[in-house]
C-alpha positions in Angstrom: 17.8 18.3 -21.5 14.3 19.3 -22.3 14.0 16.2 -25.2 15.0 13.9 -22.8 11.9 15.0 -20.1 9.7 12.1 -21.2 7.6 9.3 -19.4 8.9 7.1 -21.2 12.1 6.9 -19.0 11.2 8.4 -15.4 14.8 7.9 -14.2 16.2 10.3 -17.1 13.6 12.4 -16.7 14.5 12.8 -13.2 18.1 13.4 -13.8 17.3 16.2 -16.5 14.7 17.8 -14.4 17.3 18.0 -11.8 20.5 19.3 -14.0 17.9 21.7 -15.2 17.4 23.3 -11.5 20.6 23.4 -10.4 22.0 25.5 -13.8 18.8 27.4 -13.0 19.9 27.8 -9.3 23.1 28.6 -10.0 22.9 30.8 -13.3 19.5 32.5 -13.1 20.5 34.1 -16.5 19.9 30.7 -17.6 16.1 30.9 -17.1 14.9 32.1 -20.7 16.9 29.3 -22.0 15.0 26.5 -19.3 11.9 28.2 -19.7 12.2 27.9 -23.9 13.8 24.0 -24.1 12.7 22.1 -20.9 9.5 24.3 -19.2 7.5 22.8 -22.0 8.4 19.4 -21.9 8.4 19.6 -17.7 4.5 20.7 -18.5 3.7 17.5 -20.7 5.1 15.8 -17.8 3.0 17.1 -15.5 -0.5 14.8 -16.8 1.2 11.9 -17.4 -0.5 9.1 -15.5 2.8 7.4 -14.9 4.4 10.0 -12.2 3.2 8.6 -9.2 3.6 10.0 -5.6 7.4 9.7 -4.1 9.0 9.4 -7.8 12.2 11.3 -7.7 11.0 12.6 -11.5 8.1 14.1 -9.7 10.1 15.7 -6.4 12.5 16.9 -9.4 9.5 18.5 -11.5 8.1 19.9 -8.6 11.8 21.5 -7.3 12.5 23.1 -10.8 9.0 24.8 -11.2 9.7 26.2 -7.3 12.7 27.0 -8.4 11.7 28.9 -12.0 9.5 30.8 -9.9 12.1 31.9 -7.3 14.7 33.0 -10.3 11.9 34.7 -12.2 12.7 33.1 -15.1 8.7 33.4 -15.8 5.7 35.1 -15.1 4.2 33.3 -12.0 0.5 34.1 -13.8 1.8 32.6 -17.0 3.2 29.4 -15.5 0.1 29.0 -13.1 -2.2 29.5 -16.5 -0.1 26.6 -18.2 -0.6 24.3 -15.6 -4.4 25.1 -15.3 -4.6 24.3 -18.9 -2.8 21.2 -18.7 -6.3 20.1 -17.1 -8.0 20.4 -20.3 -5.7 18.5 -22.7 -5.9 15.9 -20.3 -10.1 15.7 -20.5 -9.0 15.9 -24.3 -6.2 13.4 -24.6 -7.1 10.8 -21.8 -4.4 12.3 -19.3 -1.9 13.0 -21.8 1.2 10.7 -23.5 0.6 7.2 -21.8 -2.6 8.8 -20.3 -5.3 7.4 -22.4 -4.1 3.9 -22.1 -5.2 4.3 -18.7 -8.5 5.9 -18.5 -10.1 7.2 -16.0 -7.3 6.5 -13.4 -4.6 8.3 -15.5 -6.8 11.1 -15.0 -7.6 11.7 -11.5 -3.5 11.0 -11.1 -3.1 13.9 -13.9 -5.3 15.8 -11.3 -3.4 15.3 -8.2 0.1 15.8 -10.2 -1.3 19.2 -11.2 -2.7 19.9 -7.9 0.9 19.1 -6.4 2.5 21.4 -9.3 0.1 24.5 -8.4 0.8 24.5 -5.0 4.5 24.0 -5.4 4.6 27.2 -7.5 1.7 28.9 -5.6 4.0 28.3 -1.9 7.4 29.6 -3.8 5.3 33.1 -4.9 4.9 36.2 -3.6 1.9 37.0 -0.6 -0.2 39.0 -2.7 -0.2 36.3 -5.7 -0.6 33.7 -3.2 -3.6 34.8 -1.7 -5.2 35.4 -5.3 -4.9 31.8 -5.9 -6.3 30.9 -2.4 -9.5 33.4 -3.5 -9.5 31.8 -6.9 -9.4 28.4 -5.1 -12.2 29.8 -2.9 -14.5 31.1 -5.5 -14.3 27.6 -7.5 -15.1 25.5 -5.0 -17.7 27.9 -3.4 -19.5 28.3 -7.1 -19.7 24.8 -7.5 -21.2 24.3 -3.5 -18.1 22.3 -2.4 -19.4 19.1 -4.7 -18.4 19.5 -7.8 -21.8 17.0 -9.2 -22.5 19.5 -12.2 -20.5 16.8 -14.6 -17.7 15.4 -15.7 -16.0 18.7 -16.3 -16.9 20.6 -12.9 -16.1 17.4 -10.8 -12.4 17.5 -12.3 -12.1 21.4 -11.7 -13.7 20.8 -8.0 -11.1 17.9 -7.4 -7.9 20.3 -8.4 -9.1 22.7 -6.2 -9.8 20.7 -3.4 -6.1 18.9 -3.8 -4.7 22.1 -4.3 -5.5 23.7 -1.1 -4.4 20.6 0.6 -1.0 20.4 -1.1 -0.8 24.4 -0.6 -1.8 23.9 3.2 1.2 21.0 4.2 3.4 23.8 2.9 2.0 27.3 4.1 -0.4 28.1 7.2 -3.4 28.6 5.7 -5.3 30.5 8.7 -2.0 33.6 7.9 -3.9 33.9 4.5 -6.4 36.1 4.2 -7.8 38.8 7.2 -8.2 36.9 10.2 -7.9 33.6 8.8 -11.2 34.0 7.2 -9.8 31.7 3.8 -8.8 28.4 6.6 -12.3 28.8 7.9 -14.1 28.7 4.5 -11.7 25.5 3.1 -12.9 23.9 6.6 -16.9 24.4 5.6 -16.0 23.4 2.1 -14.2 20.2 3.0 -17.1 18.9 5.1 -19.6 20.1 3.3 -17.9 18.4 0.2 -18.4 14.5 2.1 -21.5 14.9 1.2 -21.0 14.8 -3.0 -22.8 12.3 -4.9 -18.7 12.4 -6.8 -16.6 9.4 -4.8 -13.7 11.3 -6.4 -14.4 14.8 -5.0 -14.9 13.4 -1.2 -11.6 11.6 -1.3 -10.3 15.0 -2.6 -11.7 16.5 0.3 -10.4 14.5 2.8 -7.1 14.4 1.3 -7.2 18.1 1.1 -8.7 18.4 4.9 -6.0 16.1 6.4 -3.2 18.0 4.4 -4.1 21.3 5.0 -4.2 20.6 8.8 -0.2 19.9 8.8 0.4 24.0 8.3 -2.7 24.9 10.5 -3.5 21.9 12.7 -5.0 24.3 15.6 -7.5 25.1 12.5 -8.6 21.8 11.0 -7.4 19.2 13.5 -10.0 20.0 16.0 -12.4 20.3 12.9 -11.5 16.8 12.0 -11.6 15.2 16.3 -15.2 17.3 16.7 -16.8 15.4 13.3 -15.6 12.4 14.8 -17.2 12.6 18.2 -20.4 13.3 16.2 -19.8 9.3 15.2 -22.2 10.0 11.7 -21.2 6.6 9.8 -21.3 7.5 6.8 -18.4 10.2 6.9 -15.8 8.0 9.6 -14.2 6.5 6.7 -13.5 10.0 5.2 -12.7 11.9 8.5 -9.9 9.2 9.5 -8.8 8.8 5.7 -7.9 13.3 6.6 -6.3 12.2 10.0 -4.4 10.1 8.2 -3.4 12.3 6.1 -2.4 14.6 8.5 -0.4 12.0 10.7 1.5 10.5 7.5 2.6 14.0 6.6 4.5 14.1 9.7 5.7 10.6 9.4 7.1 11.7 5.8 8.4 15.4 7.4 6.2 18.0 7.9 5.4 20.4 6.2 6.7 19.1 3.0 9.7 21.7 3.0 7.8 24.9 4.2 8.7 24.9 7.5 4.9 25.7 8.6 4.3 22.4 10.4 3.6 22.1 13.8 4.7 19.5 16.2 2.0 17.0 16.4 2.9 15.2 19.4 1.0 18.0 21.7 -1.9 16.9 19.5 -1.9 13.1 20.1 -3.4 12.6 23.4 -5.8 14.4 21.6 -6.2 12.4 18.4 -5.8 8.9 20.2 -9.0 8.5 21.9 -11.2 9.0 18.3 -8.4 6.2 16.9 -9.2 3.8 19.8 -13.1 4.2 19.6 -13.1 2.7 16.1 -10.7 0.0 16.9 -13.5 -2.4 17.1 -15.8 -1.1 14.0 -17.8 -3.7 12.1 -16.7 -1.8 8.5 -13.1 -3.3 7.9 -12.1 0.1 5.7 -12.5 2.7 8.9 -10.5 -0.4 10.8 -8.1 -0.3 8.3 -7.4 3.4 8.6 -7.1 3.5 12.1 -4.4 1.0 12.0 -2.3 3.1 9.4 -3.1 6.0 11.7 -1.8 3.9 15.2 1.2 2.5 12.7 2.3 6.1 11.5 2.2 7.3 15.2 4.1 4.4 16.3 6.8 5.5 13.9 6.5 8.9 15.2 6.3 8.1 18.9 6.9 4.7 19.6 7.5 5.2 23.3 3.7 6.4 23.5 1.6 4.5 21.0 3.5 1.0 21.9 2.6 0.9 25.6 -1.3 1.0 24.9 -1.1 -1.3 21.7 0.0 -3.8 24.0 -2.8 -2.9 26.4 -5.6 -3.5 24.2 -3.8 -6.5 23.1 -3.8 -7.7 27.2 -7.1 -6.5 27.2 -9.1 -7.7 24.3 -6.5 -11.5 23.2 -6.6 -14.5 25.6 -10.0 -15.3 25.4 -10.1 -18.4 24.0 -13.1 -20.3 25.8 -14.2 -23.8 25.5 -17.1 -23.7 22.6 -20.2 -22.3 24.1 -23.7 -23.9 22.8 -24.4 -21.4 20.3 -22.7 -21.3 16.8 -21.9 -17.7 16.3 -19.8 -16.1 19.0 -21.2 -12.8 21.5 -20.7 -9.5 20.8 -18.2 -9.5 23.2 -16.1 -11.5 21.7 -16.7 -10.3 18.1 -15.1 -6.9 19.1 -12.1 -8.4 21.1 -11.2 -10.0 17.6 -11.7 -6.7 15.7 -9.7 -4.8 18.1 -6.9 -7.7 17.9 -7.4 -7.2 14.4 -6.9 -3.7 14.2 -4.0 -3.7 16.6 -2.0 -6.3 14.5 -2.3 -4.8 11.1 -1.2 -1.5 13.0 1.9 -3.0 13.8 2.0 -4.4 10.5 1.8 -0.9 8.8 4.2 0.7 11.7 7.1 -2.1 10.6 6.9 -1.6 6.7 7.0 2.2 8.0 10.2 1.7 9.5 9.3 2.3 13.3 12.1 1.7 15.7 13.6 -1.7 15.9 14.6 -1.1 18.8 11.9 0.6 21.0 9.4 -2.3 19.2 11.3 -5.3 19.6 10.6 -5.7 23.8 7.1 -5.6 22.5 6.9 -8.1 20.3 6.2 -11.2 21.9 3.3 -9.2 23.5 1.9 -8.8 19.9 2.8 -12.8 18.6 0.4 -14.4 20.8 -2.2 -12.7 18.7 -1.1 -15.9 16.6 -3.1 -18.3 18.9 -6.3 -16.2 18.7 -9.1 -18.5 17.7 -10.8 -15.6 15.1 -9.2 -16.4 11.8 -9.2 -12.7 10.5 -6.8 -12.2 14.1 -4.6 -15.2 13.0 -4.5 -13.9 9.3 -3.2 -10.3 10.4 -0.8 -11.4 13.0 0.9 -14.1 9.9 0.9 -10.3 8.0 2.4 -8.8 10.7 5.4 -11.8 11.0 5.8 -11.1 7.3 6.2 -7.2 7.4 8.5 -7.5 10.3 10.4 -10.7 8.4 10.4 -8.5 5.5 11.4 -5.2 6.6 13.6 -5.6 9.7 13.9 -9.4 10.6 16.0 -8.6 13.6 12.4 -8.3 15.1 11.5 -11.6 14.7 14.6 -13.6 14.7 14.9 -14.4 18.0 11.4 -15.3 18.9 11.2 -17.5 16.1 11.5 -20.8 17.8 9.7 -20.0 20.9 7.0 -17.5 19.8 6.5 -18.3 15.8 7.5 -21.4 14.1 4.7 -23.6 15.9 1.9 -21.5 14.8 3.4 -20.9 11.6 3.2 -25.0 11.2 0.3 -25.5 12.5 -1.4 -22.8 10.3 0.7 -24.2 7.1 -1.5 -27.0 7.1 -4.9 -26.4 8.6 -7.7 -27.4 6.5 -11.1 -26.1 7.5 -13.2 -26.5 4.4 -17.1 -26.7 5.1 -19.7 -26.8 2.7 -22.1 -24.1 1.7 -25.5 -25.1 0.5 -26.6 -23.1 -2.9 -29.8 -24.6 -3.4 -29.3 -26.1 -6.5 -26.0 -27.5 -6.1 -23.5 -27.1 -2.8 -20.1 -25.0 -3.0 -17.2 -26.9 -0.6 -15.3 -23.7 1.0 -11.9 -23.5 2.9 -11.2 -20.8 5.2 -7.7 -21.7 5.6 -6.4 -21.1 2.4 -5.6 -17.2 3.6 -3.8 -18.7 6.7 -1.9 -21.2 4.5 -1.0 -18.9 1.9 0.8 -16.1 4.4 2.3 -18.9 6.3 4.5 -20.2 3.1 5.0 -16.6 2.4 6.6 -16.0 6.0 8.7 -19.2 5.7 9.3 -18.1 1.6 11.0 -15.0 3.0 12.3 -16.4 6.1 14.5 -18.2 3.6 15.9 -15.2 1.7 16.2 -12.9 4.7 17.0 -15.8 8.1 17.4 -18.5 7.1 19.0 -19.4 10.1 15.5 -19.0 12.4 14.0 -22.2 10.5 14.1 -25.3 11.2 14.2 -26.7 7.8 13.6 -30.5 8.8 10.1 -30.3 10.3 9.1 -27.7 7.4 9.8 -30.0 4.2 7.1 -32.4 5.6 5.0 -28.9 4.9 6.0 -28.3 1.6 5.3 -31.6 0.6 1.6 -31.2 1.6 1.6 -27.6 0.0 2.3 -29.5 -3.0 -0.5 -30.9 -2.8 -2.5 -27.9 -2.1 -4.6 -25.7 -4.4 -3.7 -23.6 -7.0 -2.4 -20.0 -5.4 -0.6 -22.5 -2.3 0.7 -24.9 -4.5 2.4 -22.3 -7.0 3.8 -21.1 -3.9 5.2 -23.9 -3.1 6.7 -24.5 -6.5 8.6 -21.1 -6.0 10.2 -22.2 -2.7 11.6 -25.9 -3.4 13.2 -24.3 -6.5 15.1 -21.5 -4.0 15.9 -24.4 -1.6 17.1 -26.9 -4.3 19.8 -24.0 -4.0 19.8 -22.9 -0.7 19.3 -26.5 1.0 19.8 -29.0 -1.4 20.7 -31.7 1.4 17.2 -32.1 3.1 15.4 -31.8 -0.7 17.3 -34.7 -1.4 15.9 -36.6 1.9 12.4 -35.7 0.6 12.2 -35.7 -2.9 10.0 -39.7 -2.6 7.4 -37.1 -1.2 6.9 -34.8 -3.7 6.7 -37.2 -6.3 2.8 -37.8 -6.2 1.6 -34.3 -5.8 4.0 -32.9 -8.9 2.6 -35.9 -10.8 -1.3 -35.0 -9.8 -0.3 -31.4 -10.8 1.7 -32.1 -14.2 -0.5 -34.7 -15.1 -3.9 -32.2 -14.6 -6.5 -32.6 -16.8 -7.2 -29.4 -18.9 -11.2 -30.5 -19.9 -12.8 -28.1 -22.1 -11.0 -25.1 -20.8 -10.1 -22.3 -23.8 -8.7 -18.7 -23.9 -7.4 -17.5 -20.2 -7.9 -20.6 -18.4 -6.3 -23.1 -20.7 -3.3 -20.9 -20.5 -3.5 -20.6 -16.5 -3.7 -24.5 -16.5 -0.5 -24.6 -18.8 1.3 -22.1 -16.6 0.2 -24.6 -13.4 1.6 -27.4 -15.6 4.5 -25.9 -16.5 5.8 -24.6 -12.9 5.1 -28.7 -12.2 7.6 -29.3 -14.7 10.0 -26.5 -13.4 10.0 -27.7 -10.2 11.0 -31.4 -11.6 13.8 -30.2 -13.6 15.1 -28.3 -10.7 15.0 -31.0 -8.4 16.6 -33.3 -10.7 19.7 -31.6 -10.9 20.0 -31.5 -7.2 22.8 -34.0 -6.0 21.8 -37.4 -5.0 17.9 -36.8 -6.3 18.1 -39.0 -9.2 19.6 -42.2 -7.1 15.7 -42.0 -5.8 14.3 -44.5 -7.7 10.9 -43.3 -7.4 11.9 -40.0 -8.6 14.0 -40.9 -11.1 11.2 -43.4 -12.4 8.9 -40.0 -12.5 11.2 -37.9 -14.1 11.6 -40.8 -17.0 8.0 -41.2 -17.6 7.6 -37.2 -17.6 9.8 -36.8 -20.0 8.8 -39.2 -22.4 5.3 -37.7 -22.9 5.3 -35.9 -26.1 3.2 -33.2 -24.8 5.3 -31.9 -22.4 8.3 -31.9 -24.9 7.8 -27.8 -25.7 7.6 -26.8 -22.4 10.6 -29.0 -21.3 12.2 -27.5 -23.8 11.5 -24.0 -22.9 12.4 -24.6 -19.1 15.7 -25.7 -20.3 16.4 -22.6 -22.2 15.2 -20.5 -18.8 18.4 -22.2 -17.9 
């Protein structure tokens, strides 16, 4: 078992990992055996880049070290010094295995693997060893004054600590460790005093480590976390909402991880709300974004709550489209009803791809489409995200509104064009602002194909494609993709159309490739070539070829010596 524990192959990993802790579980006699073939192996694992958060080969490496330490197939000191040391061979070897392929990222995931390993072990452990890793934890950070800036080395050391309190804390209640919870008040000082490192690394550590050390003491850190915010200091917003996210995603995903230590946080959210809906309407679109993954985790936590006042500040803050006032730039006002919009929509967004309630959300819904008609184009761009999540992950949502409430934005925005042109001194750049709007729109109706097909109204959207063909690049690629899945799915109303898309696949087959070398000449290729795939495709749709403009296109295509390879290669595709 231990030879196959490799990165190599995740999924075997997993399964060995987890035949290894159930003979463990079952025959503790077994454990010098585990600890001599498979501990070893489990411990390369451990720094490999490539075991990411939610990988069943990491939830099995982390159950089998719980679970040596609960047999006592090994010394708890000896298996905490291994992992410790694992740190070093990754500064060494670039993360370990696959890890130096991938720099510097490989190693701050080797970190946070390590972190989740130590506290795993640390949780499973007696008291008194537990709160000498809490101290050791304590003296680290506290030597290094919470920042970790005295190099490379230090910061790396400072981050484990500061993730391993946090994974420690969404398993045990910090504030029990220690006399009179003296340990939950230090990591508290320590987190906010560590926003302040000159390390990006080590105050992302700390917030991570703030917001999950508050799911096993939340009467602790939570009102830590709500007091820092009412202080409104900018520069630490991002961080202090990045730890309530945190916090609120850790009871999305189940408490306390397993422990048992987690408080309920609805009692809390009356509480945490308020701070969320002050910085609906911030000008930096990272602390927007994490308040919407806050208000979308809630949603899936307490839908009956957060839905009612979403839809408030959607009543409140949409529906304001005026005739065009004098001045160019819109008030203040009106700037923060589109952020809020904004915010509320991508919130909604994240609670749909987090599986919130289809059923609580769905009354709400049309509430949340007329964000659609907002004149902001950020508003209209997060609202076409928000169709596609909700297309995506649960189109029940959507399918009935389609007609009424969706499909005649969704054309409209498939083809508006609002390109202006920016003056550069010497020379003028011509810039379209719709391109995002056009893009998630083919992506809605993309999907709506796969997953309802039967909400579209396939007639009045080929006229769309056939302009998308005609698009630029990143639209008309997209466009390439969805007459190939129709030429399947729809071949009759293709047929109708195929005169249309004659000129724009010829523009786009016949584009000129200038003096372009290396990366572009091969991106121009790859635009030629999905031309050419869409031809093919469409010639072997029924009743195609008795277009005689088509047919007449295909001929000439395919008569051109340069496109002979990449005919050729198409036709082996099928």
């Amino acid at each position: 078992l231990g030879a196959i524990v490799v990165d190599s192959d995740l999924h075997i990993s997993h399964l060995s990992l987890r035949a290894s802790m159930s003979v463990l579980r079952v025959c503790p006699a077994s454990g010098p055996s585990v600890r001599t073939h498979v501990l070893p192996s489990a411990l390369a694992l451990s720094t490999s880049p490539l075991l990411q958060d939610q990988d069943l080969a990491l939830d099995s490496l982390l159950s089998l070290l719980r679970q040596l330490v609960l047999s006592d197939a090994v010394e708890f000191g000896d298996l905490l010094s291994s992992l410790r040391g694992r740190l070093s061979v990754g500064d060494e070897k670039g993360g370990g295995g696959a890890g130096a392929a991938h720099g510097g990222s490989g190693t701050k995931q080797a970190i946070a693997n390590l972190a989740k390993c130590v506290a795993v072990i640390t949780a499973a452990t007696t008291p008194a060893h537990r709160e000498e890793v809490v101290a050791d934890l304590l003296a680290t950070l506290e030597a290094g004054g919470g920042g970790g800036d005295g190099g490379g080395g230090d910061a790396q050391r400072t981050q484990l600590a500061l993730l391993t309190s946090g994974d420690l804390g969404r398993i045990v209640d910090l504030s029990a460790v220690g006399e009179d919870g003296e340990a939950a008040a230090r990591l508290q000082r320590i987190y906010v005093s560590s926003f302040d490192s000159a390390s990006d690394d080590v105050r992302h550590a700390a917030a991570y480590a703030l917001g999950r050390a508050s799911v096993g003491a939340m009467p602790v850190f939570l009102p830590a976390i709500l007091d820092a915010l009412e202080e409104n200091r900018e520069k630490k917003q991002y961080l202090l909402l990045s730890a309530l996210r945190e916090l609120i995603h850790c009871h999305q995903l189940g408490g306390g991880g397993g422990g048992g230590s987690a408080a309920d946080i609805s009692p809390s959210i009356p509480l945490i709300l308020p701070h969320l809906f002050k910085h609906c309407a911030d000008e930096e679109e990272g602390v927007r974004t994490m308040v919407a993954e806050c208000l979308g985790s809630l949603t899936c936590l307490q839908p009956a709550v957060i839905l009612p006042q979403l839809k408030d500040l959607v009543e409140k803050h949409s529906g304001k489209n005026a005739p065009q006032a004098t001045e160019e730039e819109p008030s203040e006002e009106a700037k923060k009803d589109a952020l809020v919009c904004w915010t509320v929509a991508t919130a909604v967004k994240f609670a749909i791809a987090g599986r919130a309630d289809p059923s609580q959300l769905s009354p709400f819904m049309p509430s949340f489409l007329v964000l659609l008609r907002e004149d902001d184009l950020s508003v209209k761009t997060a609202g076409l995200l928000m169709v596609y999540s909700a297309v995506h992950h649960s189109p029940q949502l959507v399918a009935g509104l389609m007609q009424e409430h969706i499909l005649p934005s969704l054309h409209e925005l498939a083809i508006l064009n609002l390109k202006r042109v920016v003056d550069l001194g010497p020379f003028k750049h011509t810039v379209d602002d719709a391109i995002p709007l056009r893009k998630a729109a083919l992506s809605i109706f993309s999907t709506c194909l796969e997953k309802c097909p039967g909400c579209l109204d396939i007639p009045a959207f080929v006229p769309i494609l056939a302009k998308a063909l005609a698009d630029v690049e990143d639209v008309q690629l997209q466009a390439h993709q969805i007459v190939i899945s129709m030429c399947v799915r729809h071949p009759v109303p293709i047929a109708n159309a195929a005169e249309t898309f004659v000129e724009p696949l010829e523009k786009t087959v016949n584009k000129k490739k200038g003096q372009k070398t290396g990366t572009e000449l091969e991106r121009v290729n790859e635009w030629i070539k999905s031309g050419l795939r869409v031809m093919v495709a469409l010639s072997h749709v029924e009743g195609v070829m008795d277009c005689r403009k088509f047919a007449d296109f295909v001929e000439r295509t395919r008569k051109m010596t340069k496109f002979h390879p990449m005919l050729e290669a198409i036709d082996d595709e099928r």
